[in-house]
Structures are given as structure tokens and as C-alpha cells.
N, CA, C and O atoms as a Tinker XYZ file with bonds, in Angstrom:
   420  protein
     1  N    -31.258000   11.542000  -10.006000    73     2
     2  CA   -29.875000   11.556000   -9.592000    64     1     3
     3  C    -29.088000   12.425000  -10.575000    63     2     4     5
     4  O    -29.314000   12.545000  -11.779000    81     3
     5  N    -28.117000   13.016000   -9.851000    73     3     6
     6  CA   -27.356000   14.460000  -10.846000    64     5     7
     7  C    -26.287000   13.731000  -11.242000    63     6     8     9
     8  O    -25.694000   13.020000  -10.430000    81     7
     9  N    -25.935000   13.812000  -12.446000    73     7    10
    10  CA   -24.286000   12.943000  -13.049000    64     9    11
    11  C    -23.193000   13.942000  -13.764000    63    10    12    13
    12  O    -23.439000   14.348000  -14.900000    81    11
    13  N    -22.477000   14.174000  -13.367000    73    11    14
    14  CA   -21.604000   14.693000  -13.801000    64    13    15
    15  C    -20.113000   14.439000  -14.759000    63    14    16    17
    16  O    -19.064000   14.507000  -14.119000    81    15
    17  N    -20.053000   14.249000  -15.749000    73    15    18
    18  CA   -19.218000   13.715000  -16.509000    64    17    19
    19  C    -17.775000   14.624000  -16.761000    63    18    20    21
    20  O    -18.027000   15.783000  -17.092000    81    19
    21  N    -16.724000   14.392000  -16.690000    73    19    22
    22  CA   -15.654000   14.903000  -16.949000    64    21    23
    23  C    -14.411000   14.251000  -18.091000    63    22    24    25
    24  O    -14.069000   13.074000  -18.199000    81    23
    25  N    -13.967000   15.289000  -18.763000    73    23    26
    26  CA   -13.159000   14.534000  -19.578000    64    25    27
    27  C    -11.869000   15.091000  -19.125000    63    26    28    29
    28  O    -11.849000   16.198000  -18.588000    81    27
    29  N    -10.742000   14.372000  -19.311000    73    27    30
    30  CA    -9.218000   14.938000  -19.175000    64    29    31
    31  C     -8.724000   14.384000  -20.079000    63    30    32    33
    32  O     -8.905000   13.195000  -20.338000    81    31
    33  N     -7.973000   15.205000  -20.748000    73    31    34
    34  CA    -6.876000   14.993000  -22.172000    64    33    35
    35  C     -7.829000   14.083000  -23.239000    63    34    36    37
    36  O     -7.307000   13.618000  -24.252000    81    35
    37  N     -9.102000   13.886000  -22.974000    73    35    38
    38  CA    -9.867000   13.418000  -24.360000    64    37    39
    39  C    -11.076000   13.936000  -24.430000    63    38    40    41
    40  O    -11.426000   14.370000  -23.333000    81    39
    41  N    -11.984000   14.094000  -25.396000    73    39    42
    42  CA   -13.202000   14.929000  -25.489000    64    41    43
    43  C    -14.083000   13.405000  -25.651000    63    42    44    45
    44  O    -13.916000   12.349000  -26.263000    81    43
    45  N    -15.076000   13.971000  -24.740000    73    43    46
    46  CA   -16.265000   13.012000  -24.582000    64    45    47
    47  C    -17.058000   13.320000  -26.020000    63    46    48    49
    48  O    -17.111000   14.469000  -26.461000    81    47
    49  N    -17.573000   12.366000  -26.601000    73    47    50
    50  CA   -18.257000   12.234000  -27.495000    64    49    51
    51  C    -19.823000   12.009000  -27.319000    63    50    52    53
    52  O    -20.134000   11.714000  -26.165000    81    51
    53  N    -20.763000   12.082000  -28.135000    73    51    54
    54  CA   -21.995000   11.856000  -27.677000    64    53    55
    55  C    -22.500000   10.601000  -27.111000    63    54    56    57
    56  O    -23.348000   10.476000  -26.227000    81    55
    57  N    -21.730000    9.506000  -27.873000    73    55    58
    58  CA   -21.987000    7.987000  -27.894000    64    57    59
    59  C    -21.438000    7.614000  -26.671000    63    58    60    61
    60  O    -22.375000    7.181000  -26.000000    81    59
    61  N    -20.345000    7.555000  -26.000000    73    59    62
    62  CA   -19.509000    7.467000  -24.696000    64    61    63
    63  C    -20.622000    8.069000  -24.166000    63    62    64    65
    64  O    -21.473000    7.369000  -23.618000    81    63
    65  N    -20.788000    9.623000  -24.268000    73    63    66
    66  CA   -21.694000   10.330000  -22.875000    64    65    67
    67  C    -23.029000    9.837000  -22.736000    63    66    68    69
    68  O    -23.514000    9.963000  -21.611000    81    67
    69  N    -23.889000    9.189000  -23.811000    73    67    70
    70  CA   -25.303000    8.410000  -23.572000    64    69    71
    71  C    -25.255000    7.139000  -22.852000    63    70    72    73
    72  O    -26.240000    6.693000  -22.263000    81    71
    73  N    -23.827000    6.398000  -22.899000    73    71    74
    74  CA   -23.567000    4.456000  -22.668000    64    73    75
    75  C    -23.613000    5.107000  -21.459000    63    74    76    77
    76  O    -24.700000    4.974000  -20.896000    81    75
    77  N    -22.463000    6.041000  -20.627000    73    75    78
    78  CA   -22.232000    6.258000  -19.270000    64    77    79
    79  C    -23.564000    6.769000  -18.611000    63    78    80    81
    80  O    -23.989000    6.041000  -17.714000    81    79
    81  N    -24.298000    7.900000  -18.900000    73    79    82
    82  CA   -25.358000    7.946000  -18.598000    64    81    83
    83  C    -26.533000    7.334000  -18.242000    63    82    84    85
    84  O    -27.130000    7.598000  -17.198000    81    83
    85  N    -27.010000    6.280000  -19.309000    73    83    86
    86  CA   -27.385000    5.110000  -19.583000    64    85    87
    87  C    -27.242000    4.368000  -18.151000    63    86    88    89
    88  O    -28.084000    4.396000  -17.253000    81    87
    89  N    -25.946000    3.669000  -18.130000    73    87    90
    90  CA   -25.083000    2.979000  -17.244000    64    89    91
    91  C    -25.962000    3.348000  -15.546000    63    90    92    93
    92  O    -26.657000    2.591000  -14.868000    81    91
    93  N    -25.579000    4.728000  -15.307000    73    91    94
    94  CA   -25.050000    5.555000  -13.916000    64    93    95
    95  C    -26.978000    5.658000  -13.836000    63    94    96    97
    96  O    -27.297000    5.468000  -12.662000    81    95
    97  N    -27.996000    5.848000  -14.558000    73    95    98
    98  CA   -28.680000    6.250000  -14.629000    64    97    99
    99  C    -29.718000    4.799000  -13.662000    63    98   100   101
   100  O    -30.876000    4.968000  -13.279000    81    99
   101  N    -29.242000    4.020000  -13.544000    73    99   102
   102  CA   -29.440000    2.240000  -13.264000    64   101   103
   103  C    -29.210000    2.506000  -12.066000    63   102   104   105
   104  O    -30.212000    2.270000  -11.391000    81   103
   105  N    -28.181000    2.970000  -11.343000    73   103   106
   106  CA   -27.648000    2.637000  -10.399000    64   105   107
   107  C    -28.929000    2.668000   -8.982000    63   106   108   109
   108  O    -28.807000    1.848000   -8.073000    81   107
   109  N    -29.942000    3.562000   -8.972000    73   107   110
   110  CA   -30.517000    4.103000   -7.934000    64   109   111
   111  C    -31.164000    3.093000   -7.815000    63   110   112   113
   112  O    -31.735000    3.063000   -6.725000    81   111
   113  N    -31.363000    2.166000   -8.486000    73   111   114
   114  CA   -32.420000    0.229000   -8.441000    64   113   115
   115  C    -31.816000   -0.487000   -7.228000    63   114   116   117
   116  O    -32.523000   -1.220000   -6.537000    81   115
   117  N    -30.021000   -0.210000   -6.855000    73   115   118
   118  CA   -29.594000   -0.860000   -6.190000    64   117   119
   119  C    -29.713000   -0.376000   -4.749000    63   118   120   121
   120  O    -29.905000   -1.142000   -3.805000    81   119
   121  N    -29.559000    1.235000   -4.619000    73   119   122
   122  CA   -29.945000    1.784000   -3.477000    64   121   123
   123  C    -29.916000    3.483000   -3.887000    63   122   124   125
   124  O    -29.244000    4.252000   -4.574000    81   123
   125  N    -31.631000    3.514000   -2.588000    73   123   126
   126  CA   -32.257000    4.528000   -3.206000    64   125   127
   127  C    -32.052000    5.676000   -2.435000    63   126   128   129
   128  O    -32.887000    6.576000   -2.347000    81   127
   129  N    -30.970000    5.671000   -1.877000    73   127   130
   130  CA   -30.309000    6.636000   -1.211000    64   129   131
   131  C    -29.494000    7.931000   -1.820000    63   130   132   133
   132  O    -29.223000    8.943000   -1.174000    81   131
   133  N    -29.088000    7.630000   -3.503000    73   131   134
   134  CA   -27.836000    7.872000   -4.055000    64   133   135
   135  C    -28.215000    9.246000   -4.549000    63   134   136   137
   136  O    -29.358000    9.434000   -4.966000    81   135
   137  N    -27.433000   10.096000   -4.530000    73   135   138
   138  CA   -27.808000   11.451000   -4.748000    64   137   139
   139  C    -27.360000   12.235000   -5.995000    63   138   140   141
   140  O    -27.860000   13.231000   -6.517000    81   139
   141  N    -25.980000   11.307000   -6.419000    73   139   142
   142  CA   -24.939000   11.926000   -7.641000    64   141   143
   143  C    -23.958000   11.038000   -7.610000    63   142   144   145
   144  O    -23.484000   10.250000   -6.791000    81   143
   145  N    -23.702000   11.478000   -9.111000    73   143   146
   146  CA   -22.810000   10.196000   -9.632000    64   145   147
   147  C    -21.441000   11.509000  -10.232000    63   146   148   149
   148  O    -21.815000   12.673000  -10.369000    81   147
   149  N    -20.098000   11.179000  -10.501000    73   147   150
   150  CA   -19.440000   12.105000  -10.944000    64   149   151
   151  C    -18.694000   10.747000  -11.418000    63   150   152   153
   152  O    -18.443000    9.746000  -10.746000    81   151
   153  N    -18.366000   11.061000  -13.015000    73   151   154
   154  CA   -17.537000   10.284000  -13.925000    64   153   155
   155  C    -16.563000   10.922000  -14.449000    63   154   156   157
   156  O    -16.692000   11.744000  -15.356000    81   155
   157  N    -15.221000   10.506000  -13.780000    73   155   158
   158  CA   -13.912000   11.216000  -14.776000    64   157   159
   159  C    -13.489000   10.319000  -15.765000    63   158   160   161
   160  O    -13.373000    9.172000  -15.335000    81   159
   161  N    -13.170000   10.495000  -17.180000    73   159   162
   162  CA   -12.697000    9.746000  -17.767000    64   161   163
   163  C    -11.295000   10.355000  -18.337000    63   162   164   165
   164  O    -11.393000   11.319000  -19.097000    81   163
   165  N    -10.218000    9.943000  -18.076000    73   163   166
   166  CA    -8.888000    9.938000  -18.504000    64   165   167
   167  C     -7.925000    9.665000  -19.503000    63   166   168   169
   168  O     -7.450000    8.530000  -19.476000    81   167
   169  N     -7.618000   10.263000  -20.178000    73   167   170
   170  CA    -7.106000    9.798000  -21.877000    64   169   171
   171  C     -5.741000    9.514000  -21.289000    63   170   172   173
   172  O     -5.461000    9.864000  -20.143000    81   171
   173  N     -5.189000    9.101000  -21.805000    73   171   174
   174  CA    -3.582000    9.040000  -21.653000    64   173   175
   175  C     -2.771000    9.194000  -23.069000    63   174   176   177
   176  O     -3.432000    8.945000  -24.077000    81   175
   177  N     -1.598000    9.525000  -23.218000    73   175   178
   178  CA    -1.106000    9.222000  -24.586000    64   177   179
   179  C     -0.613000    7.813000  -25.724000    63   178   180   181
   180  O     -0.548000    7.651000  -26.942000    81   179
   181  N     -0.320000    6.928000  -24.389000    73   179   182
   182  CA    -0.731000    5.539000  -25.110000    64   181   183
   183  C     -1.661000    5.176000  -25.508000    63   182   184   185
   184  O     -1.726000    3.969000  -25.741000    81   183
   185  N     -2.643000    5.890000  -25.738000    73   183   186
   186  CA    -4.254000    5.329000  -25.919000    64   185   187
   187  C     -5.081000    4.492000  -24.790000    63   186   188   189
   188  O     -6.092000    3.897000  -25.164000    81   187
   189  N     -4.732000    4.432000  -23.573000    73   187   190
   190  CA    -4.980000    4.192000  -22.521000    64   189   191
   191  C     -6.227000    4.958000  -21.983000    63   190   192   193
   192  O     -6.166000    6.187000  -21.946000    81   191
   193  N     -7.401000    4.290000  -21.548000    73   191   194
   194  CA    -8.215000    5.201000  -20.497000    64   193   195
   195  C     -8.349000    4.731000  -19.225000    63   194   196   197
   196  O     -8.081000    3.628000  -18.747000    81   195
   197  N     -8.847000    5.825000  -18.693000    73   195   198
   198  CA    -9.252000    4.993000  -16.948000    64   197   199
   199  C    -10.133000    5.672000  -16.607000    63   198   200   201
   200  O     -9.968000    6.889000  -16.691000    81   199
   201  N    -11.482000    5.109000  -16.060000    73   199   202
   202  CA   -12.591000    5.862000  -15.736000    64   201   203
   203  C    -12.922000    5.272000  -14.162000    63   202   204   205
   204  O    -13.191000    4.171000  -13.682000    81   203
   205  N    -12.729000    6.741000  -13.621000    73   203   206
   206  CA   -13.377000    6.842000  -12.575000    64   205   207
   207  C    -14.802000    7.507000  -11.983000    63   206   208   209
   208  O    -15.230000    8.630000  -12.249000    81   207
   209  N    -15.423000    6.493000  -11.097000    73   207   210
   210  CA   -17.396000    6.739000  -10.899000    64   209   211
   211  C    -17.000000    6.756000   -9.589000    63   210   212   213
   212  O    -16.400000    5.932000   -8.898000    81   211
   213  N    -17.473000    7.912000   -9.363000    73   211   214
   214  CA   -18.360000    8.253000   -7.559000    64   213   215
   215  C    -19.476000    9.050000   -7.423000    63   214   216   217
   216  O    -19.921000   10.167000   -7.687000    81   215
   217  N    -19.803000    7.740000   -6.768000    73   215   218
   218  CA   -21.486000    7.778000   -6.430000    64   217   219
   219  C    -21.582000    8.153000   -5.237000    63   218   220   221
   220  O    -21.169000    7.515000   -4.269000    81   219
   221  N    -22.243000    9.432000   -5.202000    73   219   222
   222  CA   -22.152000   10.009000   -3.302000    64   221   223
   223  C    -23.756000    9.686000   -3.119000    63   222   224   225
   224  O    -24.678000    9.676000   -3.935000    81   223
   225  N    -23.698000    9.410000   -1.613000    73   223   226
   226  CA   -25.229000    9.035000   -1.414000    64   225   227
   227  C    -25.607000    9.646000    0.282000    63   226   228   229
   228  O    -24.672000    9.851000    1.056000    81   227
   229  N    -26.745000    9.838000    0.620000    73   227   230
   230  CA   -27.282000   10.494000    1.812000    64   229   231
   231  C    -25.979000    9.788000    3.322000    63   230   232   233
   232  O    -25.223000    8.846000    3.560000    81   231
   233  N    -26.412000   10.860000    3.825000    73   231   234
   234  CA   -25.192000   10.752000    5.139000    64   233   235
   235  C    -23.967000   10.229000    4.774000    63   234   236   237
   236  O    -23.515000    9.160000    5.183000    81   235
   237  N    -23.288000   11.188000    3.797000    73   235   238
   238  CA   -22.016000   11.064000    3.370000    64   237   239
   239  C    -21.390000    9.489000    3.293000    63   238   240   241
   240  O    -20.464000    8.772000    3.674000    81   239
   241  N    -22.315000    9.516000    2.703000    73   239   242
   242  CA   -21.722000    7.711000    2.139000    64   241   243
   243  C    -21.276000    8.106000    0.699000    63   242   244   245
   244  O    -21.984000    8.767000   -0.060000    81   243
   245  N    -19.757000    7.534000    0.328000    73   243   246
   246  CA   -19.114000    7.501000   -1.088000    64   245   247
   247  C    -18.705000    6.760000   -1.704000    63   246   248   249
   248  O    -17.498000    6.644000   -1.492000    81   247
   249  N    -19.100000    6.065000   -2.494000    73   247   250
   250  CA   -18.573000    4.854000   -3.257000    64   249   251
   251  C    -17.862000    4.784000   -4.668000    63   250   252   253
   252  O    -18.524000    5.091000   -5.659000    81   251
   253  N    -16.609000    4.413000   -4.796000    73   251   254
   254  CA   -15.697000    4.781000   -5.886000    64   253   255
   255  C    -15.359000    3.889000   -6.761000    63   254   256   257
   256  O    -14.985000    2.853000   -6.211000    81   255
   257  N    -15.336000    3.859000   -7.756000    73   255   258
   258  CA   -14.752000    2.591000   -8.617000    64   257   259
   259  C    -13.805000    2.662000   -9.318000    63   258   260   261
   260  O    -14.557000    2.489000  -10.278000    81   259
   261  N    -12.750000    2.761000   -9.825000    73   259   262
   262  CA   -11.620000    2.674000  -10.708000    64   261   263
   263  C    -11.522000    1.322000  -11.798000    63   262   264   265
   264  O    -11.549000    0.101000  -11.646000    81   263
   265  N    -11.371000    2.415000  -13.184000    73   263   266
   266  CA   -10.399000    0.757000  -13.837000    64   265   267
   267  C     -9.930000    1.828000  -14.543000    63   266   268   269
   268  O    -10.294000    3.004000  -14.536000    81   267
   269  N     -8.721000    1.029000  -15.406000    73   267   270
   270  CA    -7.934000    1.323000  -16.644000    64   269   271
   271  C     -8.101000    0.464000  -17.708000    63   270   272   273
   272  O     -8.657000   -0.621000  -17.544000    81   271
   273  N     -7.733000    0.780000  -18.653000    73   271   274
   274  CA    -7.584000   -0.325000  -19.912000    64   273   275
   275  C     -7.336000    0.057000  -21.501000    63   274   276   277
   276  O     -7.553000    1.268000  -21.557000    81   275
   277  N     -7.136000   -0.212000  -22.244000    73   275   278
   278  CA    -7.311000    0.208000  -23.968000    64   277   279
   279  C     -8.704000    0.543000  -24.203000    63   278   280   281
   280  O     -8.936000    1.545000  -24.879000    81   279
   281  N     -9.756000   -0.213000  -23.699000    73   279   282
   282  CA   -11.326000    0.024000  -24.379000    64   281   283
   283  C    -11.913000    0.391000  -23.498000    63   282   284   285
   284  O    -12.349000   -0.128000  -22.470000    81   283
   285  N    -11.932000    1.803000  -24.127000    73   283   286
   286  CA   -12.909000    2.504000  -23.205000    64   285   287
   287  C    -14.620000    1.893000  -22.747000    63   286   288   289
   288  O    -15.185000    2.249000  -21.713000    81   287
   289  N    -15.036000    1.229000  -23.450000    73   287   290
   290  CA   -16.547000    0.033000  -23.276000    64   289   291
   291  C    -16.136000   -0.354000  -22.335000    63   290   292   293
   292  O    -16.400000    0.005000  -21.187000    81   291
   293  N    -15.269000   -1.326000  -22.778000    73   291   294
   294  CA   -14.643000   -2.229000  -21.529000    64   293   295
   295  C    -14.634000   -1.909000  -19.944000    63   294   296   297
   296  O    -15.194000   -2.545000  -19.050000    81   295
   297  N    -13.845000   -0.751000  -19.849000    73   295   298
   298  CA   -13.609000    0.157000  -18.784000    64   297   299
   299  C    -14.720000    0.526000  -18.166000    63   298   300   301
   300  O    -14.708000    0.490000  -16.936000    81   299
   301  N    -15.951000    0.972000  -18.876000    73   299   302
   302  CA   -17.026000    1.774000  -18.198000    64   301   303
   303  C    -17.242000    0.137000  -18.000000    63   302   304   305
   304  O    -16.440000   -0.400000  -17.236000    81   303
   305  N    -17.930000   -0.435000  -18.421000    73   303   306
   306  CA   -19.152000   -1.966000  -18.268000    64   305   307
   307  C    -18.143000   -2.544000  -16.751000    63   306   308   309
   308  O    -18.756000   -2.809000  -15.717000    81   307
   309  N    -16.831000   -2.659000  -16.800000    73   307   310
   310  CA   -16.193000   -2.896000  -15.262000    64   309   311
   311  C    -15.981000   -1.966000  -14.140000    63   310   312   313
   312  O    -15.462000   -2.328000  -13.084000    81   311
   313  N    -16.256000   -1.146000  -14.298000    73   311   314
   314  CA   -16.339000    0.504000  -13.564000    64   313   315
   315  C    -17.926000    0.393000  -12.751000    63   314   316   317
   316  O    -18.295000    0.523000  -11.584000    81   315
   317  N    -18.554000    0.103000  -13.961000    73   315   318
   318  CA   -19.977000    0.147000  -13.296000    64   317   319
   319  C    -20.153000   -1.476000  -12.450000    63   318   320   321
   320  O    -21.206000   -1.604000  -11.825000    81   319
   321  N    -19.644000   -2.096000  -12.437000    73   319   322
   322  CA   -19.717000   -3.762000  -12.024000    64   321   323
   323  C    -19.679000   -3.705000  -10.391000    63   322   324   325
   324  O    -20.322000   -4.236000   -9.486000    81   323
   325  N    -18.222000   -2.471000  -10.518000    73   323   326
   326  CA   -17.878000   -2.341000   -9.378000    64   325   327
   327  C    -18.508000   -2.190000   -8.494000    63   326   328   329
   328  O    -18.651000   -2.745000   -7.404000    81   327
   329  N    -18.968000   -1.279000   -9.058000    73   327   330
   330  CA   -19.625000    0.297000   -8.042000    64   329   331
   331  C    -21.411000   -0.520000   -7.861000    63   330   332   333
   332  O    -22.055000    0.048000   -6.979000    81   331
   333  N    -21.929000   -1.305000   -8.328000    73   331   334
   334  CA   -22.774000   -2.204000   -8.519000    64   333   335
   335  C    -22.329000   -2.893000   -7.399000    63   334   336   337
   336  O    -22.985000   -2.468000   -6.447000    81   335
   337  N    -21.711000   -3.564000   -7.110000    73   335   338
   338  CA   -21.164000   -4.754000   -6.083000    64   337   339
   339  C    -20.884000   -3.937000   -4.592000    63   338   340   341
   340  O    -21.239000   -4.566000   -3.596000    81   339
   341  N    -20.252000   -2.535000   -4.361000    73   339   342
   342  CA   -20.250000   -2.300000   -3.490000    64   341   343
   343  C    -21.625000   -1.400000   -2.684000    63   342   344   345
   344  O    -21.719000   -1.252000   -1.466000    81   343
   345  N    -22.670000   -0.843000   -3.783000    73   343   346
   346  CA   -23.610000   -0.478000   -3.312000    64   345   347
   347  C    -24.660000   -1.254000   -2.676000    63   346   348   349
   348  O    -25.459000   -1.016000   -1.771000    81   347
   349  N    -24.293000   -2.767000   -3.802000    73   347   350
   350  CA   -25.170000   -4.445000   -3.069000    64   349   351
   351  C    -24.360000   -4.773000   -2.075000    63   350   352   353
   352  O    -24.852000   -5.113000   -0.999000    81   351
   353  N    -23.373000   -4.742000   -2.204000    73   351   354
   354  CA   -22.733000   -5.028000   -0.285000    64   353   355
   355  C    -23.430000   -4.084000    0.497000    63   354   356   357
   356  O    -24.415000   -4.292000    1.206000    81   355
   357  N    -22.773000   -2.930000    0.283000    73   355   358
   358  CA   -23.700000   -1.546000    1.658000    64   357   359
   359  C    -24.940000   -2.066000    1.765000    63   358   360   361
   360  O    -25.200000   -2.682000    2.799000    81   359
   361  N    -26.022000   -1.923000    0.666000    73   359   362
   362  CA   -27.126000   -2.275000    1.142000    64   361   363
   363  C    -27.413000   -3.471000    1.728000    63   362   364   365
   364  O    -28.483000   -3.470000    2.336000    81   363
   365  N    -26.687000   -4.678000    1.742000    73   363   366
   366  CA   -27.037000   -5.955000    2.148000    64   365   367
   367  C    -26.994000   -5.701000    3.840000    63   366   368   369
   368  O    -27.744000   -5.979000    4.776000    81   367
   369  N    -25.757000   -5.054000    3.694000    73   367   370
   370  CA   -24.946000   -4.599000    5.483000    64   369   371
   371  C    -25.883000   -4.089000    6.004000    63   370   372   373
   372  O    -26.281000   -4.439000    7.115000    81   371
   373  N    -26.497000   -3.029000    5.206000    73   371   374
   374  CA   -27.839000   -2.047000    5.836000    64   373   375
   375  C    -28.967000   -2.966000    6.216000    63   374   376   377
   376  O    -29.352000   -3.230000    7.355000    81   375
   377  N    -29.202000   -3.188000    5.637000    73   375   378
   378  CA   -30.578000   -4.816000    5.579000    64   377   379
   379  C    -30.280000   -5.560000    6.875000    63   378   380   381
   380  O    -31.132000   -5.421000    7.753000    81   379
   381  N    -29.131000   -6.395000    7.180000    73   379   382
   382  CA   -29.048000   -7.338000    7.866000    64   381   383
   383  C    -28.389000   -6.803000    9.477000    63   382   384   385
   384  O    -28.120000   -7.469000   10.477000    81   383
   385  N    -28.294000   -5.537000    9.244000    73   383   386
   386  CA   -28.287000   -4.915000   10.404000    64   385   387
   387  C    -29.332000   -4.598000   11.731000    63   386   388   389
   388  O    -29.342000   -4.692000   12.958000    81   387
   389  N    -30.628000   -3.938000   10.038000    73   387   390
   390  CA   -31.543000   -3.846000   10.749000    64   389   391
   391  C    -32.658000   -4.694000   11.380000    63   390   392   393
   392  O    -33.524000   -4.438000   12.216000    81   391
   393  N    -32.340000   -5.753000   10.710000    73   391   394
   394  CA   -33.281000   -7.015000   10.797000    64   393   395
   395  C    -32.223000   -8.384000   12.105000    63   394   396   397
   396  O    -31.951000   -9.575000   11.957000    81   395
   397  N    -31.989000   -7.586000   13.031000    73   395   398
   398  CA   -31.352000   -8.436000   13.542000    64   397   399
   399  C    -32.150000  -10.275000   13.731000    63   398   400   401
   400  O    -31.688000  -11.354000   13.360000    81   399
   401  N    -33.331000   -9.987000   14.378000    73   399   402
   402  CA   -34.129000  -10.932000   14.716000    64   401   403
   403  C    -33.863000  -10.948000   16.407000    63   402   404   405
   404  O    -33.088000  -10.319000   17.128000    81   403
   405  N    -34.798000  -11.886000   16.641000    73   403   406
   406  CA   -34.473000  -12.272000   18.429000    64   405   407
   407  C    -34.082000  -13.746000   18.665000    63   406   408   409
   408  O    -34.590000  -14.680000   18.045000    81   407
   409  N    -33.257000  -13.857000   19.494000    73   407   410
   410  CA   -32.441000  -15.037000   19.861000    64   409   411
   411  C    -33.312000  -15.437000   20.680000    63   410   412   413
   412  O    -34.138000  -14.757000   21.288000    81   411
   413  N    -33.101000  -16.813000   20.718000    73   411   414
   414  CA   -33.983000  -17.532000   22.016000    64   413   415
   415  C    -33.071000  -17.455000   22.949000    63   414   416   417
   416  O    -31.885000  -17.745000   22.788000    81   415
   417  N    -33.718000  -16.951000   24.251000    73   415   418
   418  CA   -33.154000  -16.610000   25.837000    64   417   419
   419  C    -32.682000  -17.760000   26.388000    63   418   420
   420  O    -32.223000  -17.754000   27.531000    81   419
């Protein structure tokens, strides 16, 4: 899976860019569809960040996560929670779609 990391108004450091990597690098366990991950992370001048993850996956499926906060840790570990929870929803949806079963007539 291809990841793409972006910084705005703060410079990514090595330690940030290995945790996120790390992180995004997990994701394909949940569904093995996923093709690329793109991480913006956002400085602000209050010392504020907000990191945003989208995970694009086969037949234009996109899944996005947002947070903000003071700690940037913080931010990624709930960023990824997200994006974790909605790829286990999709896939559950996918699953129980296909497995309808047969009703008794």
C-alpha cells in the first residue's frame, strides 16, 4: 500500500513519519482492498494539530478520518481508531451482504 504523508505549516520529523507509517502500514489486515493511504498533518499557531488519513481503496471506495488536538500521538492513535472502525464497518456490510443465507419458503 502507497502512503503519502504531508506536512502544512510544520515539518514532519523522522519519529512522527515512522509512528504514522507504522500505524497506516496495519491498516490492509482490516481490508484487503486498500490501495493508498494519504496523511495531512496540520500545524496551527496555537500549537494545535489536526491530522487527516484517507485511505482510498478498489472501486473508488474512500475512507476519511479527522481529529484535532494539542498531541500530536494523541491525534494520530484517534485518527487511526477511526479509519479502523469504518473500514470494519464496510467490511462487515461487505460480508453480510454477501452471505445472505436462504429463508425457509
Amino acid at each position: 500500500m502507497k502512503t503519502t504523508l504531508t506536512g502544512k505549516h510544520i515539518e514532519i520529523t523522522d519519529a512522527i513519519k515512522a509512528l504514522i507509517e507504522d500505524k497506516v502500514s496495519r491498516l490492509p489486515r482490516f481490508y484487503n482492498s486498500l490501495v493508498s493511504a494519504d496523511v495531512l498533518i496540520d500545524g496551527s499557531d496555537g500549537g494545535g494539530t489536526s491530522i487527516e488519513i484517507i485511505a482510498r481503496a478498489e472501486h473508488n471506495r474512500v475512507f476519511v478520518a479527522k481529529e484535532a488536538g494539542a498531541d500530536m500521538y494523541a491525534c494520530v492513535d484517534e485518527a487511526i481508531r477511526k479509519i479502523e472502525r469504518q473500514i470494519s464497518k464496510h467490511k462487515e456490510k461487505e460480508r453480510d451482504n454477501k452471505h445472505t443465507g436462504f429463508e425457509s419458503q
